[in-house]
N, C-alpha and C positions, 0 to 999 in steps of 0.2 A: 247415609242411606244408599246413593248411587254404588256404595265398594260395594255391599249386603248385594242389590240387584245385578251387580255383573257378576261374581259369585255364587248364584246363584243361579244368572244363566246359562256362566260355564260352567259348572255341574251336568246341569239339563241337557246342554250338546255333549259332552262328555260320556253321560248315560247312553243322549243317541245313539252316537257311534258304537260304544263298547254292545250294544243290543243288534248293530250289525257285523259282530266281527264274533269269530267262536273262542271259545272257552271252553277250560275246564268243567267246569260248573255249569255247562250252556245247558245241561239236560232239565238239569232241575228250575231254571228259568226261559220264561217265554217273554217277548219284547214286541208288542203294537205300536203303531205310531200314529198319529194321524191329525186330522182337522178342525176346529170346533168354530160353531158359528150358531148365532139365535139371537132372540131378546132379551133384553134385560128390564126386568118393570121394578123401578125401585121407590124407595121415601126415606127422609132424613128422620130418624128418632129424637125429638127434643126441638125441632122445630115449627111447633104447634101445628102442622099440618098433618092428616092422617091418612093414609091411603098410597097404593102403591103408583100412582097416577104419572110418574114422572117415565119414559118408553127412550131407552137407548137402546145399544146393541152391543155384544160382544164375539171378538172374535181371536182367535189364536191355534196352539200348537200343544198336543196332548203325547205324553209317551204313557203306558200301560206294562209295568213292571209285576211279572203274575211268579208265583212258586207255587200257585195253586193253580187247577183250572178255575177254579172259584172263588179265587182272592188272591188278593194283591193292592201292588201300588199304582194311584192316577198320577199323575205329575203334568204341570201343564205352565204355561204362557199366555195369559189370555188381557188384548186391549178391550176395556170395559166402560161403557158409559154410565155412571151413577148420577145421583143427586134427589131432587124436589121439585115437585110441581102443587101450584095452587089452582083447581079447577073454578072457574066462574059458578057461581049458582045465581041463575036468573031469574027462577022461581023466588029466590027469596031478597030480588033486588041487587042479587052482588054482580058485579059484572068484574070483578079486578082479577087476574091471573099475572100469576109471576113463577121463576123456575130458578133452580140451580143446575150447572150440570157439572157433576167432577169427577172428571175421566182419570181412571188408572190403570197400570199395569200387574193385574193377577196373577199370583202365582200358589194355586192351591196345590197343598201334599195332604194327599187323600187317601186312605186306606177304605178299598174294596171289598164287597163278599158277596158270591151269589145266592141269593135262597134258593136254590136248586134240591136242596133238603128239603122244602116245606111242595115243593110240584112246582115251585114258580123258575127255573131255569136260565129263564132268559133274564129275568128281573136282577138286577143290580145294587145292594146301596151304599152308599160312602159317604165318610165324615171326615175329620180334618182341621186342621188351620190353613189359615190362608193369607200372607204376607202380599202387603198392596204398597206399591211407588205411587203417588200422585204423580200426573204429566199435566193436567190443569185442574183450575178452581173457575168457575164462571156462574154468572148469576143475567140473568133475562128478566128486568123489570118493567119494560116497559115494550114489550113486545113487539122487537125491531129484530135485536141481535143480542147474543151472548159477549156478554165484557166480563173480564176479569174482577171476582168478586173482592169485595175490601173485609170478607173474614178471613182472620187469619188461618186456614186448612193447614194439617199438619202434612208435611212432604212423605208420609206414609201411613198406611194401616195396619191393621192385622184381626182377619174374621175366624170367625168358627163359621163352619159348611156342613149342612145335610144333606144328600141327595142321592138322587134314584137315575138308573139308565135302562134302557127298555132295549134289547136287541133287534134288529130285524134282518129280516130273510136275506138280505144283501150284505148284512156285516156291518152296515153302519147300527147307528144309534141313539136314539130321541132320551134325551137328561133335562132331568127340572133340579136346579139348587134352590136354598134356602141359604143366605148368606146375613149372619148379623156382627157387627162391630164390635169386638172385646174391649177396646180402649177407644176416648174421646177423638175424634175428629181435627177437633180446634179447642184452645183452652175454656176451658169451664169459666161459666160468670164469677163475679168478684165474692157476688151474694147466693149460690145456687140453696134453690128451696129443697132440694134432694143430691143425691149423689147419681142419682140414674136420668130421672126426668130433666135436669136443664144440661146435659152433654148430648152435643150433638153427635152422632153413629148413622154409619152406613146401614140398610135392611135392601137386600133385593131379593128378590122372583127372576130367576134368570130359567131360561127353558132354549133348545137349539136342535142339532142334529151331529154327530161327531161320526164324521168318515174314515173309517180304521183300514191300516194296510200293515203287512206282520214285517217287522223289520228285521227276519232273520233268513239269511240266503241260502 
């Protein structure tokens, strides 16, 4: 999986540069670049808890591949904190809280379009796969510190992505994704009661701001 991620990132710098140097073809394509940074509010699918209650962050490196002014390709690098949280309810006696947290590095390929047809312009949305490196697995039971969890996490993902980016008047960007897990996490129980409910899958609520600058000189 590490050859897949450097492959992958050399692609990405590879793209960067060719998006600053001209070409034949430079008319018909335009090349942004820029920053991306926000929260991440996620939950584990299949680990009996429900809700997006678990607040990391994510942060990285976006290129904006267009041959349209209203579509095109996202392409990005982004470090991500994911996982589970178990909220206390004290109302009904519970006091116990516990967390996962399992950080990765995202690499969503997203195609673009703007409704600029419908009067909305500025509005953006984009769907996709999204191939993820695991960098850790950690689990907070006893609410001190994060240790390395004893499930077995698989050293990679790979989601489906919807999402929306809102332009503003300075050229950056306010983006909400939807991000959920194609494939299991960690291996499936011995006895699973379904094929969907006992595999554990990533789900986040990721929202940020993404600062663009045109990478053509």
């Amino acid at each position: 999986m590490s050859k897949i991620f450097t492959l992958t990132a050399s692609l990405f710098f590879a793209l960067l540069s060719f998006g600053q140097t001209s070409s034949s073809n430079s008319k018909t394509l335009s090349f942004n670049g820029g920053i991306v940074g926000g929260a991440t509010l996620s939950q584990i699918h299949g680990d009996g808890i429900g809700g997006f209650n678990k607040l990391g962050y994510n942060l990285g490196v976006t290129v904006q591949v267009l041959n349209h002014t209203d579509r095109g390709l996202h392409l990005s690098i982004i470090y991500n904190q994911k996982g589970s949280r178990k909220p206390p309810n004290p109302t009904q006696g519970d006091y116990v809280t516990w967390a996962y947290r399992f950080t990765y590095i995202d690499i969503p390929i997203l195609y673009a379009f703007s409704l600029k047809k419908f009067g909305l312009k500025d509005l953006h949305v984009e769907y996709g796969l999204q191939p993820s490196v695991l960098v850790a697995a950690e689990e907070n039971f006893y609410g001190v510190d994060f240790d390395p969890t004893n499930i077995p996490i698989k050293d990679y993902d790979l989601n489906v992505v919807l999402g929306v980016q809102v332009e503003m008047n300075n050229g950056s960007r306010f983006f909400t994704r939807l991000t959920q897990s194609i494939i299991p996490i960690a291996p499936k129980p011995n006895n699973p009661l379904t094929w969907w409910d006992n595999a554990m899958r990533n789900m986040t609520l990721e929202m940020g701001f993404i600062g663009l600058f045109s990478l053509r000189n």
